[in-house]
Residue frames as a rotation matrix with the C-alpha (Angstrom) as fourth column:
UNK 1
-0.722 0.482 -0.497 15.73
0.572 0.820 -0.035 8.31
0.390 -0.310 -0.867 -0.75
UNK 2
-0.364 0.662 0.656 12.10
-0.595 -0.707 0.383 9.59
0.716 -0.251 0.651 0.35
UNK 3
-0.850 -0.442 -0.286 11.20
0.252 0.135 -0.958 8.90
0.462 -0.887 -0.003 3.19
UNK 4
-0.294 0.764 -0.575 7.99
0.667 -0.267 -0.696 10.98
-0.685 -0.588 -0.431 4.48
UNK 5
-0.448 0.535 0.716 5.64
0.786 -0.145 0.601 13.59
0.425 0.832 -0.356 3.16
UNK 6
0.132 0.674 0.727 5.16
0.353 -0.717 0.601 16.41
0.926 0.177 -0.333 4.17
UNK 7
0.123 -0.325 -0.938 7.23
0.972 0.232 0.047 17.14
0.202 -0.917 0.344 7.45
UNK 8
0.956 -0.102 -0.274 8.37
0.145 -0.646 0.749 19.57
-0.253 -0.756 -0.603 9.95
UNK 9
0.611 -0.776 -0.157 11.80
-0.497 -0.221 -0.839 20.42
0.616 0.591 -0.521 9.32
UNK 10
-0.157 -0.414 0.897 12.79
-0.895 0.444 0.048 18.90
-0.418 -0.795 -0.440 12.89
UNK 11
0.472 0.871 0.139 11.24
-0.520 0.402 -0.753 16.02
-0.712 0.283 0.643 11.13
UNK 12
0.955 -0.173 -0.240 12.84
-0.231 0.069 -0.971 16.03
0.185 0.982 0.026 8.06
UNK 13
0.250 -0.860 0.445 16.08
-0.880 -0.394 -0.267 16.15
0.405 -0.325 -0.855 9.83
UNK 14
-0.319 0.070 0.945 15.49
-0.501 0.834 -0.231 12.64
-0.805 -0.547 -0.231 12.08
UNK 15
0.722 0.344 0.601 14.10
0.043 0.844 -0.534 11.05
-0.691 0.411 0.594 8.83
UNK 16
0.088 -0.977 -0.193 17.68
-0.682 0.082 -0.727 12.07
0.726 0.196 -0.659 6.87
UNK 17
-0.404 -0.573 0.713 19.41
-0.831 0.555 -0.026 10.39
-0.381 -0.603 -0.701 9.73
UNK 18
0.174 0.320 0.931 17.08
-0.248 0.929 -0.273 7.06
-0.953 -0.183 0.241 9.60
UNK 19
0.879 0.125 -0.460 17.42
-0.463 -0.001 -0.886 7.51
-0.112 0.992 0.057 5.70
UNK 20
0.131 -0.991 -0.019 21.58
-0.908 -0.113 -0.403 6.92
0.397 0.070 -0.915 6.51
UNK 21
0.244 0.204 0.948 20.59
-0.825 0.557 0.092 4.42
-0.509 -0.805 0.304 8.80
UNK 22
0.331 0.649 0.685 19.06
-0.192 0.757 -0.624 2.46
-0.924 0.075 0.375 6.67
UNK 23
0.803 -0.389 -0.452 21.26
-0.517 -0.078 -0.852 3.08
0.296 0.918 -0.264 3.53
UNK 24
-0.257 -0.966 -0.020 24.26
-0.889 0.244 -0.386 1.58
0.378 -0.081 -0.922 5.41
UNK 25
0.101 0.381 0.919 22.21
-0.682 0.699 -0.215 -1.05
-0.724 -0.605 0.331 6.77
UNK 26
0.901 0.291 -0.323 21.33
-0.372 0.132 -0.919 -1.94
-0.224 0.948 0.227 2.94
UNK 27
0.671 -0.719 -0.180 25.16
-0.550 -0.320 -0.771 -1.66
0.497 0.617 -0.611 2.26
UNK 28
0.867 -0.037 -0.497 25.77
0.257 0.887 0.382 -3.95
0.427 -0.459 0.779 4.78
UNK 29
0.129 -0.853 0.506 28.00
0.098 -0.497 -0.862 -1.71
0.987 0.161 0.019 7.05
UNK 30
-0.262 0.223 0.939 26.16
-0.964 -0.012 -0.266 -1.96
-0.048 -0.975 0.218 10.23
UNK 31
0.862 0.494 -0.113 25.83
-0.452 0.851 0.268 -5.70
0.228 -0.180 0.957 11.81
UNK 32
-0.137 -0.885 0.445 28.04
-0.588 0.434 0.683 -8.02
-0.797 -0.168 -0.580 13.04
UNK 33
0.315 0.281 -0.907 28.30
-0.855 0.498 -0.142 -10.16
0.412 0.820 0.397 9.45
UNK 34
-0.340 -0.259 0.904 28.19
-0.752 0.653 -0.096 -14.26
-0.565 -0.712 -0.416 10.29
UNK 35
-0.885 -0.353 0.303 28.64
0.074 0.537 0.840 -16.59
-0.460 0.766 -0.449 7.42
UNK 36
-0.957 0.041 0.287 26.76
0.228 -0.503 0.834 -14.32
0.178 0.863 0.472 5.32
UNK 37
0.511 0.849 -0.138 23.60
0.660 -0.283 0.696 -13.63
0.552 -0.447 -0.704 7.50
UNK 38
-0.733 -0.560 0.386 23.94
0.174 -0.703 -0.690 -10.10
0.658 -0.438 0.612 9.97
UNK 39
0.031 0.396 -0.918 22.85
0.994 0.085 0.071 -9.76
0.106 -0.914 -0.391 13.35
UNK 40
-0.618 -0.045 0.785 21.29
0.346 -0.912 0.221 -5.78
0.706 0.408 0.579 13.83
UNK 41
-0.441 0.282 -0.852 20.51
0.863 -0.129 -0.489 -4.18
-0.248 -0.951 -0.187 16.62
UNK 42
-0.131 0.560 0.818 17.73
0.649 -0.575 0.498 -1.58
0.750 0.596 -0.288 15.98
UNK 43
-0.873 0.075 0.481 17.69
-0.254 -0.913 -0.320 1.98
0.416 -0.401 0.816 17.74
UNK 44
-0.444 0.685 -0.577 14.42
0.663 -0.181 -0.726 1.85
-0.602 -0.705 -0.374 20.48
UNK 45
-0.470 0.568 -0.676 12.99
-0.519 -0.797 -0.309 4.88
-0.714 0.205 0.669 18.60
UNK 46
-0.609 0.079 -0.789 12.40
-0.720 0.362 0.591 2.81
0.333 0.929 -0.164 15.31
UNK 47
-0.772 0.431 -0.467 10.60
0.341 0.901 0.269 -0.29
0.537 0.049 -0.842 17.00
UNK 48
-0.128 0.924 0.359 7.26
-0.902 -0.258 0.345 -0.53
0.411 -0.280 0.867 17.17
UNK 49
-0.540 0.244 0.805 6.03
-0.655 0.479 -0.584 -2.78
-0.528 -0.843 -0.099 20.31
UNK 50
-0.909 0.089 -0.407 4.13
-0.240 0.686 0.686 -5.41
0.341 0.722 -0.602 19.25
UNK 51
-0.844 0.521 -0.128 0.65
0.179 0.049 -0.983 -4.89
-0.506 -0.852 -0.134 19.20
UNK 52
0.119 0.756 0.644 -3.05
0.991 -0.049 -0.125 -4.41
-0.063 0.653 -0.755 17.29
UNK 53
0.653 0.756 0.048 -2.92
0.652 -0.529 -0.543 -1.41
-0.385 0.386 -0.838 18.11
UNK 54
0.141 -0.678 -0.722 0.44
-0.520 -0.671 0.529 0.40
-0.843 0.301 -0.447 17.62
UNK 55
-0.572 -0.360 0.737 0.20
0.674 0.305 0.673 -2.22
-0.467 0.882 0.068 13.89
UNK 56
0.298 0.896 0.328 -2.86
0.955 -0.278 -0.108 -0.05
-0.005 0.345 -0.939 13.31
UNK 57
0.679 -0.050 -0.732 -1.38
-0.020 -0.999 0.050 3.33
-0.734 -0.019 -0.679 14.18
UNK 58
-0.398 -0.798 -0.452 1.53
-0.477 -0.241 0.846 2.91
-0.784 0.552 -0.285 11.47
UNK 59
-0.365 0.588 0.722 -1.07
0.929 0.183 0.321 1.42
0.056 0.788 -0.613 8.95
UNK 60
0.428 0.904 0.009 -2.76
0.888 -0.419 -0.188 4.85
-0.166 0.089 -0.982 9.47
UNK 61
0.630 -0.528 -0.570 0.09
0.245 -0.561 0.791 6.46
-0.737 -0.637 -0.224 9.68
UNK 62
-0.821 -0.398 0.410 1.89
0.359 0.199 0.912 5.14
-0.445 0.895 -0.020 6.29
UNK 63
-0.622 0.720 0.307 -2.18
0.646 0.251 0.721 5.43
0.442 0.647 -0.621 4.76
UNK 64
-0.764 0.562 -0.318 -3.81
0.063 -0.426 -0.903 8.37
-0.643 -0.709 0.290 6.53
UNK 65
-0.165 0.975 -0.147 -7.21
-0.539 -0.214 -0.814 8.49
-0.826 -0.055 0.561 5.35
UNK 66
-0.884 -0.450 -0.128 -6.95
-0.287 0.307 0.907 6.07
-0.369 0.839 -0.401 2.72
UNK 67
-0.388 0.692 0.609 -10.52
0.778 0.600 -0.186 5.08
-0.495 0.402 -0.771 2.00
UNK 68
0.804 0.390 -0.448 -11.32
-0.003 -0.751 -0.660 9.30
-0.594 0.532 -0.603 0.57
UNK 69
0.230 -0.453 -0.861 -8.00
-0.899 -0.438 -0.009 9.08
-0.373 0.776 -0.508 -1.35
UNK 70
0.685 0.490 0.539 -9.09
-0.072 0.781 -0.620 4.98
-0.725 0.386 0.571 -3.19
UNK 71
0.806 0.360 0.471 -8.77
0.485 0.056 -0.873 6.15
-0.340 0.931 -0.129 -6.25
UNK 72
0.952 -0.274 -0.139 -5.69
-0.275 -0.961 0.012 7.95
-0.137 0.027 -0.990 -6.12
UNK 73
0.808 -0.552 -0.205 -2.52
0.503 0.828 -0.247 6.14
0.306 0.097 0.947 -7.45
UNK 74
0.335 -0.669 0.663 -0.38
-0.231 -0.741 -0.631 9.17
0.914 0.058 -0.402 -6.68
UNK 75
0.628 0.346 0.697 -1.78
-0.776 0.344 0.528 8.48
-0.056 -0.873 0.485 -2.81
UNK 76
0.930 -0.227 0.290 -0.05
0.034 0.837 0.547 4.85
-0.367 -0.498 0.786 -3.03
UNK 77
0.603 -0.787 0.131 3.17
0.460 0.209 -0.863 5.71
0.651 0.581 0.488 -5.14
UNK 78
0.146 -0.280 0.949 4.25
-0.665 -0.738 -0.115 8.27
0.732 -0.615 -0.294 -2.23
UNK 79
0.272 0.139 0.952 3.88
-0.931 -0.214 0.297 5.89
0.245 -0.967 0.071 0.33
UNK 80
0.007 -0.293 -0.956 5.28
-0.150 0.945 -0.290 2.36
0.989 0.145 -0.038 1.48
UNK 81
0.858 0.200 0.472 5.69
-0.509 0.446 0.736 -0.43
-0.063 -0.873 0.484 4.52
UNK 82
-0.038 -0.900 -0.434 8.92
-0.722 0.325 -0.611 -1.84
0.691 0.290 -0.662 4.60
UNK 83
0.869 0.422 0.258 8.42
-0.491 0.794 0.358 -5.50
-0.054 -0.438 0.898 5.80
UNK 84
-0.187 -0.920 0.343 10.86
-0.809 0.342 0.478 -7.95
-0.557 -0.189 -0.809 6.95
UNK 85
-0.833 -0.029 0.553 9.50
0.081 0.982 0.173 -11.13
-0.548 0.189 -0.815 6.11
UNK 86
-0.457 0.876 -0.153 6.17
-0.175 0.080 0.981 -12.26
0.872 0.475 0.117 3.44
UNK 87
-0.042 0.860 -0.508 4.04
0.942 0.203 0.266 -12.82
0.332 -0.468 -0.819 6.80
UNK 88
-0.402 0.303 -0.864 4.47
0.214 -0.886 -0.411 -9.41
-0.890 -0.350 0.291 8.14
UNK 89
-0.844 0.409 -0.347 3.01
-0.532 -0.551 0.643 -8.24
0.071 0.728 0.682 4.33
UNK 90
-0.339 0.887 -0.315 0.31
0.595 0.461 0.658 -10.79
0.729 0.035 -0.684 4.50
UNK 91
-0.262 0.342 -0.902 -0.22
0.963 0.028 -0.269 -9.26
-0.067 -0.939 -0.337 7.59
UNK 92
-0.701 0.182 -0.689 -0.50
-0.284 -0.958 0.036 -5.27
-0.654 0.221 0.724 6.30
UNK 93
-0.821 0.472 -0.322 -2.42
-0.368 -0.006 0.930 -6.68
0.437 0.882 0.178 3.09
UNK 94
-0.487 0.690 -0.536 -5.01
0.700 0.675 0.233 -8.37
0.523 -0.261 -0.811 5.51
UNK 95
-0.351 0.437 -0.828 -5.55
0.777 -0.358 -0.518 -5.79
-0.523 -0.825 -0.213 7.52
UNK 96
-0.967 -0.235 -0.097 -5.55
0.041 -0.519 0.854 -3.44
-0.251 0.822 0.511 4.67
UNK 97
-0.818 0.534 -0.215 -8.31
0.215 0.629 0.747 -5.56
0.534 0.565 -0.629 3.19
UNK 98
-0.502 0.575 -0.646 -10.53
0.862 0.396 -0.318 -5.20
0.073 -0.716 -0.694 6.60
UNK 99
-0.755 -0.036 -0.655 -10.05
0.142 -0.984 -0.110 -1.42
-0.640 -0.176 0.747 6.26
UNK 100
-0.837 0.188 -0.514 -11.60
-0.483 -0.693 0.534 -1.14
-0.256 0.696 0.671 2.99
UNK 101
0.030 0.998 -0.061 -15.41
-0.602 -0.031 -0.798 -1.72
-0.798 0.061 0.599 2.35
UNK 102
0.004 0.194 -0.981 -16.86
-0.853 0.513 0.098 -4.71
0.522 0.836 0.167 -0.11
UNK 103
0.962 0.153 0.225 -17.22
-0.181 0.977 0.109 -7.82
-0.204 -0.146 0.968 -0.92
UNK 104
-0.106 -0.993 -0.056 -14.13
-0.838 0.059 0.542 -10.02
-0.535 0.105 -0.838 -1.29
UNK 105
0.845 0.369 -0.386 -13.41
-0.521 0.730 -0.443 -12.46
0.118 0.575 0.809 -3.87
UNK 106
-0.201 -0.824 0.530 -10.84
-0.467 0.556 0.687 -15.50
-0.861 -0.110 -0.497 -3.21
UNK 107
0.533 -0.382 -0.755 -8.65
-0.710 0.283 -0.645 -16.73
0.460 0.880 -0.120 -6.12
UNK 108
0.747 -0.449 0.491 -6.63
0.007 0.744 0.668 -20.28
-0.665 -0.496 0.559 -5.53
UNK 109
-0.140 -0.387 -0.911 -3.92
-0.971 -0.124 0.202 -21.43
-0.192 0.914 -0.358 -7.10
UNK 110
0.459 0.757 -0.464 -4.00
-0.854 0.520 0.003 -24.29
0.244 0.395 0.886 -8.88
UNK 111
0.236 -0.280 0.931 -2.83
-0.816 0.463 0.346 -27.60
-0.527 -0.841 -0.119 -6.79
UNK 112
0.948 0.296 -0.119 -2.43
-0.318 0.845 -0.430 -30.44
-0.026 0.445 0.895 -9.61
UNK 113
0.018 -1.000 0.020 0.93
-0.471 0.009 0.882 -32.31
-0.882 -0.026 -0.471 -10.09
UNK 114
0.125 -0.093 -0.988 2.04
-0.970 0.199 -0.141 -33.27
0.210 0.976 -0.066 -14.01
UNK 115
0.496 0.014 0.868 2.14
-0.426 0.875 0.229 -37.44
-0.757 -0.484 0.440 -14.19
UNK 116
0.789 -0.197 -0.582 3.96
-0.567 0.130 -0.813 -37.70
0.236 0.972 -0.009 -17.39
UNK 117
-0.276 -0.933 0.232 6.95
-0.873 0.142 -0.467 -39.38
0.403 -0.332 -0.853 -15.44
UNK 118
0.238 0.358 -0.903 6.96
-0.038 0.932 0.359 -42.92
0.971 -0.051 0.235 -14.43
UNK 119
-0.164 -0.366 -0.916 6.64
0.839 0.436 -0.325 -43.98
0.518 -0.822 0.235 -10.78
UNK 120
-0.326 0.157 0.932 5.03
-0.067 -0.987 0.143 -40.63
0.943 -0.016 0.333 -9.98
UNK 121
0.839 0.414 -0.352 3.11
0.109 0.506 0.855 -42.16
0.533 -0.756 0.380 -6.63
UNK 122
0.063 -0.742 -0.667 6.39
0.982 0.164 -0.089 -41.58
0.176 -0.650 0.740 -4.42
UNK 123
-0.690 -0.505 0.519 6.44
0.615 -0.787 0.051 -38.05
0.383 0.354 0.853 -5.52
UNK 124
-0.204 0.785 0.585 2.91
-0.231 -0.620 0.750 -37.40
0.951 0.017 0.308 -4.25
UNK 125
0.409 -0.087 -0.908 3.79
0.842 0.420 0.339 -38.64
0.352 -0.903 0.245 -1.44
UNK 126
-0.540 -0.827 0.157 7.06
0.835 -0.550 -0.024 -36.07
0.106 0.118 0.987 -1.35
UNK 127
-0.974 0.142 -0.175 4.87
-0.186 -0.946 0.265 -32.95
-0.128 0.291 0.948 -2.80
UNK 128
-0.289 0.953 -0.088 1.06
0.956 0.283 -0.071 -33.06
-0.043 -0.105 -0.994 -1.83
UNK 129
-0.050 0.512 0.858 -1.05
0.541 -0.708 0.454 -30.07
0.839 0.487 -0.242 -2.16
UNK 130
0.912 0.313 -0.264 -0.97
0.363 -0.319 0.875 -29.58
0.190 -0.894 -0.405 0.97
UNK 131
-0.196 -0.934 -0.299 2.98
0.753 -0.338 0.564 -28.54
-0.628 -0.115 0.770 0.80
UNK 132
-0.579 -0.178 0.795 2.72
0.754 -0.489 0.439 -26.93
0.310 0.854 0.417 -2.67
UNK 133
0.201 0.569 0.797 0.22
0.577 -0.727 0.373 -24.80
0.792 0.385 -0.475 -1.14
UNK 134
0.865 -0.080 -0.495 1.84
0.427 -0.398 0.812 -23.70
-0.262 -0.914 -0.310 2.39
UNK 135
-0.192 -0.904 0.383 4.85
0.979 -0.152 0.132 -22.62
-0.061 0.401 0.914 0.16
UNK 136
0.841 0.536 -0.072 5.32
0.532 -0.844 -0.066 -18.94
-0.096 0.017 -0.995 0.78
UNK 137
0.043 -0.997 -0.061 8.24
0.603 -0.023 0.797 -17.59
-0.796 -0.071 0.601 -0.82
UNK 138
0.169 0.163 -0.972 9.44
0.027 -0.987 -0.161 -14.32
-0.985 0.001 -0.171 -2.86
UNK 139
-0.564 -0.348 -0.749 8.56
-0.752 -0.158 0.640 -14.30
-0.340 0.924 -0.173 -6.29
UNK 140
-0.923 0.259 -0.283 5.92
0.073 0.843 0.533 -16.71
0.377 0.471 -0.797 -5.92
UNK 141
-0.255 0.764 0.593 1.99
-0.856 -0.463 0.229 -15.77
0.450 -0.449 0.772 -5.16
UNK 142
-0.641 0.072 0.764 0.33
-0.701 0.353 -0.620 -17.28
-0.314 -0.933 -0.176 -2.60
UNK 143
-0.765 0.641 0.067 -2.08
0.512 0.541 0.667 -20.40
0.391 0.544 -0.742 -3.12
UNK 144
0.338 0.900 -0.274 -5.00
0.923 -0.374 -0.089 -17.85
-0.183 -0.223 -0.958 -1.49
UNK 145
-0.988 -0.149 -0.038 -5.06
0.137 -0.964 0.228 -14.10
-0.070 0.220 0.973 -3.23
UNK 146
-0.235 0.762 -0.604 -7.83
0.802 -0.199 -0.563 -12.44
-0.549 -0.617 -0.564 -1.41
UNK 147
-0.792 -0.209 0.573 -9.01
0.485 -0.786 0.384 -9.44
0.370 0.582 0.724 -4.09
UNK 148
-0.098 0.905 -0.414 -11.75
0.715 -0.226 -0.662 -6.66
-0.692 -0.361 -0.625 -3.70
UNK 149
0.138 0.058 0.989 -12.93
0.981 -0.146 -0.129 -4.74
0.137 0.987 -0.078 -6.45
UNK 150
0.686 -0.044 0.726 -11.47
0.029 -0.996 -0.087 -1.10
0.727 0.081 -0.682 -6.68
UNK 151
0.858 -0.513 -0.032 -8.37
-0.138 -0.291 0.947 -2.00
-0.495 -0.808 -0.321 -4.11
UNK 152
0.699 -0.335 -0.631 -5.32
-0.714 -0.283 -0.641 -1.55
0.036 0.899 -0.437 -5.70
UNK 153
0.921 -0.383 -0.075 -3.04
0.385 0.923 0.003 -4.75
0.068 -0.032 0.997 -6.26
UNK 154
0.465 -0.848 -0.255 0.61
-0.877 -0.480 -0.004 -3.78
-0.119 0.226 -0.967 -5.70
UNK 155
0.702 -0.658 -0.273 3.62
0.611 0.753 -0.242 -6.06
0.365 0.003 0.931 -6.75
UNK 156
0.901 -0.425 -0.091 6.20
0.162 0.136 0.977 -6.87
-0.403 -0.895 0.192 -4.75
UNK 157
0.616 -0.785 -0.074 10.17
0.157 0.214 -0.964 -6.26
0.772 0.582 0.255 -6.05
UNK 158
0.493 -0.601 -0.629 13.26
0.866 0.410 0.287 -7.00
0.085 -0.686 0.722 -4.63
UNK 159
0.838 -0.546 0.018 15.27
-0.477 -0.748 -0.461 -3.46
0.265 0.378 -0.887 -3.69
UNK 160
0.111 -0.992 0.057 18.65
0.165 0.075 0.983 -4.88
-0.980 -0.099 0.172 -3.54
């Protein structure tokens, strides 16, 4: 597992550990396990406070200078954000977005509902556009995908 780039050896040494950490987390060795959800208590060093700015130091931190190295796919294959949930990524990909210079183009998705079925008029009741489009689940893009030209697009995969 990698981990960092370019460390101190003291460094390198505390990100092994968190590497273990986080491999037995994965493996589902640490937690108390409770009909099939786990409850994890996270080491103080590891959490970051909630705040603009400490979200901004660990964007800059994961991305140090990222607007001289653009163009540089090496630059994003080295590096990652490990997110709990799809709003904390909306939330890195937005700020992201603010970082980097341009115009932005917004892409919907599309909101219609097939009517080939009879009695369809209960169903649009059921599923309005207005659900279908607040749906935000993995493996499915959002109904707003914010792009700028020359930022790279990354896709999501599951690592289990």
């Amino acid at each position: 597992m990698r981990l960092s780039v370019g460390t101190t050896t003291s460094d390198q040494d505390e990100t092994e550990q968190f590497g273990e950490w986080l491999l037995k987390v994965g493996d589902g060795l640490i937690g108390d396990n409770m009909d099939g959800e786990s409850e994890i208590c996270l080491p103080g060093d590891i959490v970051i406070p909630s705040s603009d700015q400490a979200f901004d130091e660990l964007v800059h931190f994961s991305y140090p200078n990222i607007l001289e190295n653009m163009s540089s796919k090496d630059f994003f294959k080295a590096r990652t954000i490990l997110a709990p949930t799809l709003d904390i990524v909306e939330e890195v990909n937005n700020h992201l977005m603010a970082i980097i210079p341009g115009g932005e183009k917004l892409y919907l998705s599309s909101d219609s509902i097939c009517m080939d079925e009879g009695n369809m008029e209960s169903q649009l009741d059921l599923y309005g556009p207005e659900l279908l489009n607040s749906i935000n689940c993995s493996g499915l893009p959002p109904h707003k995908l914010i792009l700028k030209v020359g930022v790279p697009v990354m896709l999501l995969r599951n690592i289990d």
